[in-house]
PAVEXRO-471179 format. One record per residue (C-alpha): x, y, z; residue in three letters. Coordinates in nm, 3 decimals, padded with zeros to 5 digits, m for minus. Layout:
N
NODE      px      py      pz res
NODE       X       Y       Z ALA
...
This chain:
396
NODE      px      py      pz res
NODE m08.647  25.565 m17.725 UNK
NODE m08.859  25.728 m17.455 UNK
NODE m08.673  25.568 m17.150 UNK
NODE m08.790  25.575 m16.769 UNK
NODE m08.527  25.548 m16.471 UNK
NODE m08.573  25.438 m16.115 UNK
NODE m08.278  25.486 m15.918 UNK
NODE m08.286  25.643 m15.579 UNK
NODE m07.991  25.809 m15.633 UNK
NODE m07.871  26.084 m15.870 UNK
NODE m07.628  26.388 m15.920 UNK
NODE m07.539  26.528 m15.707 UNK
NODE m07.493  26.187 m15.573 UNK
NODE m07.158  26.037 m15.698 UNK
NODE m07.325  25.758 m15.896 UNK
NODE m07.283  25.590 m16.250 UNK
NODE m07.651  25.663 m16.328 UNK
NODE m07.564  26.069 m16.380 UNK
NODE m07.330  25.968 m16.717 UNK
NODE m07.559  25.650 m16.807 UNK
NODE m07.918  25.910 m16.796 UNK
NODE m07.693  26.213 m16.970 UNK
NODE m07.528  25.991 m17.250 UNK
NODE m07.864  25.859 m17.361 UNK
NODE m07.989  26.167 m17.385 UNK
NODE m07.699  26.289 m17.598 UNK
NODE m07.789  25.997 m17.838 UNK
NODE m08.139  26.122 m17.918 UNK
NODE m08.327  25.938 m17.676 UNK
NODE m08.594  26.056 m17.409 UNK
NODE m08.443  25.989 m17.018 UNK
NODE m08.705  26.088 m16.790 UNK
NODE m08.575  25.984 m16.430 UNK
NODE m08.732  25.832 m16.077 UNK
NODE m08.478  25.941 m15.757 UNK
NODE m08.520  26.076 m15.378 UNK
NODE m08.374  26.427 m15.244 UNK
NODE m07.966  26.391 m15.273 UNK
NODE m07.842  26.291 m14.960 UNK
NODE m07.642  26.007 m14.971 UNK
NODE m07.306  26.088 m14.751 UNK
NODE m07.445  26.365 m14.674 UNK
NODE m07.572  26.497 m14.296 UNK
NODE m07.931  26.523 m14.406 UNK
NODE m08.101  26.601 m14.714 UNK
NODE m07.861  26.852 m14.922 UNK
NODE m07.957  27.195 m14.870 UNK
NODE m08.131  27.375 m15.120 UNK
NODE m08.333  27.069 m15.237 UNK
NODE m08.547  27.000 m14.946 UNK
NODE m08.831  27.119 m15.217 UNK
NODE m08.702  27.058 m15.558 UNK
NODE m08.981  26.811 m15.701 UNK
NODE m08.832  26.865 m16.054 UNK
NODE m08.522  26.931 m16.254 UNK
NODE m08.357  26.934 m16.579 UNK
NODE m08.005  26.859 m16.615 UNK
NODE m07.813  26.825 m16.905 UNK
NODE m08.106  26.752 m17.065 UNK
NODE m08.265  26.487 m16.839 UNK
NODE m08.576  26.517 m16.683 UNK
NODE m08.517  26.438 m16.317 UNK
NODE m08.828  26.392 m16.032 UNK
NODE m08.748  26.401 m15.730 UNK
NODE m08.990  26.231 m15.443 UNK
NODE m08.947  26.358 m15.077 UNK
NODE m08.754  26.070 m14.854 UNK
NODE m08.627  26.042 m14.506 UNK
NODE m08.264  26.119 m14.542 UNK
NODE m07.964  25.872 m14.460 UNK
NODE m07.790  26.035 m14.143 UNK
NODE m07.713  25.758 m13.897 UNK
NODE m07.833  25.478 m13.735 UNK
NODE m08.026  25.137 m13.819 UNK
NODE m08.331  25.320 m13.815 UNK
NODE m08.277  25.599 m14.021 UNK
NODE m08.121  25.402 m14.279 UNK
NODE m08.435  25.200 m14.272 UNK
NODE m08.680  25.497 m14.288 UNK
NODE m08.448  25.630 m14.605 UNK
NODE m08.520  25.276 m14.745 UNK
NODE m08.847  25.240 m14.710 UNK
NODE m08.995  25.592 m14.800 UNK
NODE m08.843  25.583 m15.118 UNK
NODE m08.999  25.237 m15.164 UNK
NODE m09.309  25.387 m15.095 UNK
NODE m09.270  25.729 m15.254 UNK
NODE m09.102  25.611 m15.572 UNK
NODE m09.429  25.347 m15.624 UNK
NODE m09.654  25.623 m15.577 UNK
NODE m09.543  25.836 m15.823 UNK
NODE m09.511  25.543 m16.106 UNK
NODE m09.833  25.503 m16.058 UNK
NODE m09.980  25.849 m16.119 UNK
NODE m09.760  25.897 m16.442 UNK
NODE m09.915  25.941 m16.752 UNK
NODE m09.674  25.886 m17.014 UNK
NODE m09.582  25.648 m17.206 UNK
NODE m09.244  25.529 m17.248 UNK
NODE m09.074  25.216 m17.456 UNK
NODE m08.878  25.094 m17.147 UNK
NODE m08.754  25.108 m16.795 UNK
NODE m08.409  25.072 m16.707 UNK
NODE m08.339  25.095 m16.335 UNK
NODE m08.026  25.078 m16.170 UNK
NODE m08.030  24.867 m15.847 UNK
NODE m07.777  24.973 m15.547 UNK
NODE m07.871  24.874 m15.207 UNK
NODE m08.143  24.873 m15.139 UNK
NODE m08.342  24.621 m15.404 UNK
NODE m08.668  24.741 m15.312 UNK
NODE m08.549  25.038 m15.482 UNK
NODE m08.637  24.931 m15.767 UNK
NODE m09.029  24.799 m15.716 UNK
NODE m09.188  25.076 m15.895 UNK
NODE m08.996  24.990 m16.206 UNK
NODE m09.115  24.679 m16.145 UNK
NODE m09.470  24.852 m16.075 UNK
NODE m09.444  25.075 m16.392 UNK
NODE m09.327  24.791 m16.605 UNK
NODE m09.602  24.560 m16.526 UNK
NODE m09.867  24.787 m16.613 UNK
NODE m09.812  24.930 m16.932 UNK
NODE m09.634  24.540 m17.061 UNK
NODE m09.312  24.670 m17.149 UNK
NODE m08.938  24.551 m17.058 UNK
NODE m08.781  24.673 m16.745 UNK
NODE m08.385  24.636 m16.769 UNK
NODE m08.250  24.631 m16.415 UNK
NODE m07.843  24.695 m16.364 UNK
NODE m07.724  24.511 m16.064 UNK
NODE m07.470  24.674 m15.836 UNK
NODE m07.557  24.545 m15.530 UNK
NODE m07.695  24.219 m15.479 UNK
NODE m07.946  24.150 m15.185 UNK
NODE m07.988  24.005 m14.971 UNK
NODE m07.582  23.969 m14.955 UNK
NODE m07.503  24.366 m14.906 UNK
NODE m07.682  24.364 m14.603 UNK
NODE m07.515  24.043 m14.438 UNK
NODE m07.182  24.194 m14.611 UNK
NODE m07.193  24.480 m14.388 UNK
NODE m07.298  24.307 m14.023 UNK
NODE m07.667  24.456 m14.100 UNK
NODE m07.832  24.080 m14.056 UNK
NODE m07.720  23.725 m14.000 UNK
NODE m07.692  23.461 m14.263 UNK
NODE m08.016  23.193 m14.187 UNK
NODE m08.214  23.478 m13.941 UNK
NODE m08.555  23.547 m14.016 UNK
NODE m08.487  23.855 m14.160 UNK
NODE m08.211  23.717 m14.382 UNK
NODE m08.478  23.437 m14.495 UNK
NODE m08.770  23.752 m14.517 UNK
NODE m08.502  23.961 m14.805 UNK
NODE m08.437  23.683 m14.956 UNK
NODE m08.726  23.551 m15.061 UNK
NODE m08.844  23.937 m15.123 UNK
NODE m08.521  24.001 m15.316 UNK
NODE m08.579  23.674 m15.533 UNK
NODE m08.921  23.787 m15.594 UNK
NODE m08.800  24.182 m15.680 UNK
NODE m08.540  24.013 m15.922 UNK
NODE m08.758  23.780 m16.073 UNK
NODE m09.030  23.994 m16.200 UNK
NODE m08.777  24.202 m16.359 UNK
NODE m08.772  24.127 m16.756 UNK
NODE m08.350  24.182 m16.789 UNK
NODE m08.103  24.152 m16.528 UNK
NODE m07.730  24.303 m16.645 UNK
NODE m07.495  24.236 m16.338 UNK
NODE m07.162  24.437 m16.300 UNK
NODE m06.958  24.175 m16.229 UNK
NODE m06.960  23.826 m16.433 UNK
NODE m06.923  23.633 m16.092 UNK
NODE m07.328  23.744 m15.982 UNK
NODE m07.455  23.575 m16.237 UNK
NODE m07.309  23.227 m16.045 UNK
NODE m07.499  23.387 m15.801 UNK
NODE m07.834  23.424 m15.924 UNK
NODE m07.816  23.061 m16.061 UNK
NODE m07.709  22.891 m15.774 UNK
NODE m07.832  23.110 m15.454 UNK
NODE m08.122  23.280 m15.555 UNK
NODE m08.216  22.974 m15.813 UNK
NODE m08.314  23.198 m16.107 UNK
NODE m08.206  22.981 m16.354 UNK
NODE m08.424  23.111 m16.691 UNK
NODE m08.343  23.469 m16.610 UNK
NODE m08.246  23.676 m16.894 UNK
NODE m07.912  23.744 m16.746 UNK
NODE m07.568  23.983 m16.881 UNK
NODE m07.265  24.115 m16.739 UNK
NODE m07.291  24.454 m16.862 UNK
NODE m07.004  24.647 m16.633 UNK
NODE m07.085  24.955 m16.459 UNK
NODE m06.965  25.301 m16.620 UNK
NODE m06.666  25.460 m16.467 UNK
NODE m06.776  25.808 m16.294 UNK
NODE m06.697  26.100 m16.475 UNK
NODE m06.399  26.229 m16.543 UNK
NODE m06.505  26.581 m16.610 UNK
NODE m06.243  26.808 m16.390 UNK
NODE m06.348  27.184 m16.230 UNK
NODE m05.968  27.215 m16.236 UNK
NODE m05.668  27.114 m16.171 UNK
NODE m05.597  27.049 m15.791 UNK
NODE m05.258  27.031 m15.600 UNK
NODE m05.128  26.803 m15.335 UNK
NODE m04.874  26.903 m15.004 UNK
NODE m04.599  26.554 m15.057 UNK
NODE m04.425  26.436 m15.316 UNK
NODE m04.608  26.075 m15.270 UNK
NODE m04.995  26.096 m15.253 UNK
NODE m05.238  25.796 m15.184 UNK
NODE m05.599  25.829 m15.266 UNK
NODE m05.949  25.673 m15.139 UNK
NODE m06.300  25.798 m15.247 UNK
NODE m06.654  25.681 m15.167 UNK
NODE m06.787  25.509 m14.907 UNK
NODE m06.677  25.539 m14.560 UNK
NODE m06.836  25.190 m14.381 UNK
NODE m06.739  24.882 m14.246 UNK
NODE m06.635  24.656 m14.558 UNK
NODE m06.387  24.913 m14.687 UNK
NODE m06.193  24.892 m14.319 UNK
NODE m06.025  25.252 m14.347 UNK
NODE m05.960  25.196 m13.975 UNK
NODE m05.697  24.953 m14.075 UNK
NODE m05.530  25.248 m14.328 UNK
NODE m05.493  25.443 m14.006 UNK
NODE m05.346  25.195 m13.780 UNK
NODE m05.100  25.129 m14.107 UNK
NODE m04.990  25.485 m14.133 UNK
NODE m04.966  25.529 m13.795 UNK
NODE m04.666  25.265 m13.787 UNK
NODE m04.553  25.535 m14.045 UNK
NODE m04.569  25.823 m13.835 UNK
NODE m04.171  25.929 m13.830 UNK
NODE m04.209  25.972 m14.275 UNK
NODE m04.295  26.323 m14.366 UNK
NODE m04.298  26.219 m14.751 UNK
NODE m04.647  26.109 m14.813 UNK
NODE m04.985  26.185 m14.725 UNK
NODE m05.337  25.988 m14.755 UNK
NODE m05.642  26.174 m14.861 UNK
NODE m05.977  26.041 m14.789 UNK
NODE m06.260  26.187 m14.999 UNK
NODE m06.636  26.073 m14.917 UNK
NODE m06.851  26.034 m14.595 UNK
NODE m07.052  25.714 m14.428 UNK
NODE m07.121  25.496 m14.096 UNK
NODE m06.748  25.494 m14.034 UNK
NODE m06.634  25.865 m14.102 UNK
NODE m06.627  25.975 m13.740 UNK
NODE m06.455  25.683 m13.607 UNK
NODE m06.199  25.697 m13.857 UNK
NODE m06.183  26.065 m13.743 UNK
NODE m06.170  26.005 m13.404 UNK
NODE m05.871  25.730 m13.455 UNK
NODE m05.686  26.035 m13.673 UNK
NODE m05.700  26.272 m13.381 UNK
NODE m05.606  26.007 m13.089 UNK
NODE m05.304  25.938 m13.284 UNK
NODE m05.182  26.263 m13.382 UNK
NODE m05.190  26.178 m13.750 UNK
NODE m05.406  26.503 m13.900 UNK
NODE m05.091  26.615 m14.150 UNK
NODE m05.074  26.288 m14.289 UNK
NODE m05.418  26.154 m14.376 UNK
NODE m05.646  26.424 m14.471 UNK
NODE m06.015  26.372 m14.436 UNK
NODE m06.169  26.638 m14.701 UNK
NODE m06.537  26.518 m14.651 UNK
NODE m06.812  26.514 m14.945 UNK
NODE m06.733  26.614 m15.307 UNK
NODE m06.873  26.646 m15.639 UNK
NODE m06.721  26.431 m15.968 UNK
NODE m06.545  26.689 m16.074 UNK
NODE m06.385  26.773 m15.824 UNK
NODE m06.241  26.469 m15.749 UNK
NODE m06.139  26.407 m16.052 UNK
NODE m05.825  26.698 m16.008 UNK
NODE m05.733  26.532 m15.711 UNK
NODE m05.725  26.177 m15.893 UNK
NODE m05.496  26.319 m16.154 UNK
NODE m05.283  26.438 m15.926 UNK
NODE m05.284  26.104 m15.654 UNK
NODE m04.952  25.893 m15.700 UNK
NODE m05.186  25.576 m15.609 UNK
NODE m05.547  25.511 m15.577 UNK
NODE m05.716  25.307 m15.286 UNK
NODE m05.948  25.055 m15.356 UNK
NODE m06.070  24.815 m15.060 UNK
NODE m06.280  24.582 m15.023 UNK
NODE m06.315  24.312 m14.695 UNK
NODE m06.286  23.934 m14.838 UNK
NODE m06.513  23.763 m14.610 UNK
NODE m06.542  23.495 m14.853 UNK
NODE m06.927  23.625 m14.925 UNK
NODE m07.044  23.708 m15.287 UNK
NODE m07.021  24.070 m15.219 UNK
NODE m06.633  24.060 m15.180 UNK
NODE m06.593  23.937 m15.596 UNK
NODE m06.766  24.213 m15.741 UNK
NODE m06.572  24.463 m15.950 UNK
NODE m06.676  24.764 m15.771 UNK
NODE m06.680  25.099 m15.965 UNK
NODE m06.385  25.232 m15.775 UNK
NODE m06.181  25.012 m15.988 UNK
NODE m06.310  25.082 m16.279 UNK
NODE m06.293  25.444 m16.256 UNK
NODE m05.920  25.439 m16.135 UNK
NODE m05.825  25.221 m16.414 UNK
NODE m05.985  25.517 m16.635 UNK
NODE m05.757  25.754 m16.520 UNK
NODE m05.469  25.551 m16.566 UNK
NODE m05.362  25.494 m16.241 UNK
NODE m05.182  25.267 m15.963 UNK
NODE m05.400  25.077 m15.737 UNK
NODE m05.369  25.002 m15.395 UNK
NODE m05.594  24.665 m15.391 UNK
NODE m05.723  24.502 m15.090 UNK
NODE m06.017  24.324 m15.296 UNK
NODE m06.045  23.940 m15.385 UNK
NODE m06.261  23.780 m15.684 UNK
NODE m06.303  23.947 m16.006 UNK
NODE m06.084  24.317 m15.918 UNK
NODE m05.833  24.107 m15.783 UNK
NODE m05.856  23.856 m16.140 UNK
NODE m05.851  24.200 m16.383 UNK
NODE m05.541  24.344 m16.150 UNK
NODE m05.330  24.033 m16.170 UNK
NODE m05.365  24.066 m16.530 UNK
NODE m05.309  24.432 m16.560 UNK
NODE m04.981  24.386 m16.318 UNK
NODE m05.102  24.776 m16.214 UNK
NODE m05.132  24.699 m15.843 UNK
NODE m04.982  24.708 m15.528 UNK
NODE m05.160  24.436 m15.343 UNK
NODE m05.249  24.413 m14.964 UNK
NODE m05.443  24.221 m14.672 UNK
NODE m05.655  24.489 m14.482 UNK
NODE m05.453  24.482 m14.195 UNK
NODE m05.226  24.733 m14.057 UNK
NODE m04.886  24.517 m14.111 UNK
NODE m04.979  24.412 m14.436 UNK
NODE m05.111  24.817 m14.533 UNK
NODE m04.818  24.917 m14.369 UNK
NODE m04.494  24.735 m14.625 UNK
NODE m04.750  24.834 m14.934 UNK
NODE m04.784  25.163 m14.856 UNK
NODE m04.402  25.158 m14.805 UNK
NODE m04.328  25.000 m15.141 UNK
NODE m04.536  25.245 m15.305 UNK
NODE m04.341  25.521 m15.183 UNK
NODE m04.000  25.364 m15.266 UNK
NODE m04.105  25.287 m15.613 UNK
NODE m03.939  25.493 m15.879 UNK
NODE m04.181  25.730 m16.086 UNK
NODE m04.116  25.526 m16.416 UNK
NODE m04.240  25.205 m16.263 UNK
NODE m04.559  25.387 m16.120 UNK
NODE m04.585  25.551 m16.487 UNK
NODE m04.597  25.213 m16.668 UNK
NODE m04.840  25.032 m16.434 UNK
NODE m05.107  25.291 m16.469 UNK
NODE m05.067  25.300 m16.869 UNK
NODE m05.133  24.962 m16.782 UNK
NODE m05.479  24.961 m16.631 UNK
NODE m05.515  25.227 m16.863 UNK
NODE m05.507  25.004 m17.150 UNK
NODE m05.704  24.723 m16.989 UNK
NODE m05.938  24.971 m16.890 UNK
NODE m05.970  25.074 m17.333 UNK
NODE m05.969  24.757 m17.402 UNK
NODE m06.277  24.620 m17.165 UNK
NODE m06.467  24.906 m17.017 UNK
NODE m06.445  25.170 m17.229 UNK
NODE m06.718  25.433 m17.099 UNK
NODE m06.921  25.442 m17.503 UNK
NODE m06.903  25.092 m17.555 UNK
NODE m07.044  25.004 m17.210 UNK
NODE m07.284  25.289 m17.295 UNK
NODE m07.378  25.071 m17.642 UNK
NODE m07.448  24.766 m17.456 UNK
NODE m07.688  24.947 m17.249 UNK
NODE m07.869  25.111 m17.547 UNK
NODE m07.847  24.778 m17.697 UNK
NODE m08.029  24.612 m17.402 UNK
NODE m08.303  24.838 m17.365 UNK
NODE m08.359  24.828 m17.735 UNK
NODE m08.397  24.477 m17.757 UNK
NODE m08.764  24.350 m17.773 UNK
NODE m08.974  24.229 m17.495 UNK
NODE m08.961  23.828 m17.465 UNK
């Protein structure tokens, strides 16, 4: 297949797309890709691609269009929004080729992906979105807008309409599709839980950690995953000299989580090491004793999905440290591979505690056990297949 992708973001952005786009490719097909300049939790755009238009990695063809980057603020998150909007539609629509199928991949926001939408239309073949995110939830999720504003009515009725013309919708976690049916009333969509791809799990090396007990979180610094709450935790911790807490990634909350380090004296025990790439990461994951995945349960749709944190610390066969409701929390109680906890400090505080006193055979067992769910239910080619298989399928 000759395949276009619209996603605005891409390696060296720590997304699922990277593997999807590069394991396509390695099965003979043609991945030609849409995205903006990297800078998502970064300052501004990352340096040395303020003008890289074009790229090939790993055999994928990747254009880049020029976009306002993230930084902080409202505003600038709005401006990053809408120029690739308007960027990513312009360049659809001066492409020659033809290809057999769109795929996009739709994080926040959904206008993301209108010029698949755009593309799709035009030349009458299937566009196959991938849901991540699902709008106009994310936004109240996160405090951005109020449920029943005029801007909340405004997304939704553009994010029904962004959905709706899309030919395929695969949705990460089983519990959206509830959602499309009964909030956004798309009823006779062509709908699939397809899960998202772990992130790869290539290493640059091995990496080494300071304590014998070593807790790890990695992605998104912002208000749902309440990191602020970690600190407070550890902070009732202070006297233990045993552990450590290592926060890997960048977002609207890094330099108040910062700022709460520093005012409470807590810089040898949670380590903030900023940005990295995939591999990277993926030494310090084999080396973490337990890996952190929150996520606030405001009772919203948002706070079932499976994010891909989950996934990709089942894949490396790993403890969890879950502060997540819905479908994580479902696949967890299954595994039995989690220590679970409310997001606040007292709660945080007795897990974190329990992790540490746990003996290293326990800790062994329950990440061989998410491990084996992991095999059993997202293993990274068969979610691969589905995708190929989706794309493949005819137009209805």
């Amino acid at each position: 297949m000759k395949i276009l992708v619209v996603c605005q973001y891409y390696y060296p952005e720590s997304f699922s797309i990277t593997s999807i786009c590069e394991s396509l490719v390695k099965r003979g097909h043609q991945v030609d890709v849409v995205t903006g300049q990297p800078n998502y939790g970064m300052p501004g755009i990352k340096p040395g691609y303020e003008k890289v238009r074009y790229e090939e990695i790993n055999g994928v063809h990747v254009n880049r269009v020029k976009i306002k980057p993230r930084k902080s603020g409202m505003m600038n998150l709005f401006k990053n929004y809408i120029s690739f909007w308007r960027k990513s539609k312009r360049f659809v629509g001066r492409i020659k080729d033809k290809y057999d199928v769109v795929y996009s991949m739709s994080l926040s926001p959904v206008i993301s992906i209108v010029a698949a939408n755009k593309y799709a239309k035009k030349h009458k073949i299937n566009h196959v979105s991938h849901i991540l995110d699902i709008w106009p939830e994310s936004p109240v999720a996160v405090h951005a807008i109020k449920r029943g504003s005029i801007l909340y009515k405004f997304l939704f009725n553009w994010s029904r309409a962004i959905y709706r013309n899309a030919d395929k919708l695969l949705v990460s976690s089983p519990s959206f599709i509830k959602y499309f049916d009964k909030v956004l009333g798309l009823k006779d969509k062509d709908i699939k839980f397809v899960a998202q791809p772990a992130i790869s799990k290539i290493s640059s090396g091995e990496k080494s950690f300071e304590k014998r007990v070593n807790i790890t979180y990695a992605g998104n610094i912002g208000t749902i995953q309440r990191l602020d709450e970690f600190v407070k935790a550890i902070f009732l911790l202070r006297d233990r000299t045993d552990f450590q807490m290592h926060i890997f990634g960048a977002g609207s909350q890094g330099k108040i989580v910062s700022k709460m380090i520093e005012e409470r004296n807590l810089g040898d025990t949670i380590k903030m090491h900023g940005f990295i790439s995939p591999e990277e990461l993926s030494g310090y994951y084999n080396k973490s004793t337990a890996i952190i995945v929150p996520l606030e349960n405001d009772g919203s749709w948002v706070s079932s999905t499976i994010p891909n944190k989950l996934v990709t610390a089942m894949s490396y066969g790993k403890p969890i440290l879950a502060s997540i409701s819905g479908d994580g929390e479902k696949i967890l109680k299954e595994t039995g591979g989690a220590f679970f906890s409310s997001l606040n400090e007292q709660s945080l505080c007795a897990t974190i505690e329990k992790i540490i006193n746990t003996d290293e055979e326990t800790l062994k067992q329950m990440g061989l056990n998410n491990k084996k769910y992991y095999d059993e239910h997202f293993d990274y080619e068969n979610v691969i297949s589905q995708i190929e298989a989706e794309l493949s399928s005819p137009k209805n």
